[in-house]
C-alpha positions, 0 to 999 in steps of 0.5 A: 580236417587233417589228412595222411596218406595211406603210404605214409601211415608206417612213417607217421603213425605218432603224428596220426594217433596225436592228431586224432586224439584231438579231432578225427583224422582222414586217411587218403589214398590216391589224393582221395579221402577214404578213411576216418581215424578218431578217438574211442571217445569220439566213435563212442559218442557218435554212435551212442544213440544209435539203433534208438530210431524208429520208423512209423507209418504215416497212416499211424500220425497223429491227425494235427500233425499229419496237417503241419506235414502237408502243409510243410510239404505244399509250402516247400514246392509253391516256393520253387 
């Protein structure tokens, strides 16, 4: 991923812009990435499907496939 220092964002502003329409662009401050800068058409897709999630109780599975998690889960922990 290509970087820019936050300092340098007056300076290069062209170079930031072209390069995130290519591929999101990390904004760095002290050394560190901070930020992200990327195309409305990237950010759109990214959160396109967000918010469509839901959250079920594991009382409210459907009995065969509560069996695959248990068994899923003592698989996991006997390999250790």
């Amino acid at each position: 991923m290509k970087q820019f220092a936050a300092g340098d964002l007056t300076r290069n502003t062209g170079d930031l812009f072209e390069a995130a329409t290519v591929a999101p662009v990390a904004i760095t401050k002290h050394r560190k990435p901070r930020f992200v800068v990327m195309s409305m058409e990237r950010f759109q897709a990214l959160t396109a499907g967000y918010g469509s999630q839901v959250a079920l109780d594991v009382a409210d599975m459907p009995e065969d496939l509560g069996s695959l998690l248990d068994q899923g889960i003592e698989e996991h922990f006997r390999d250790r």
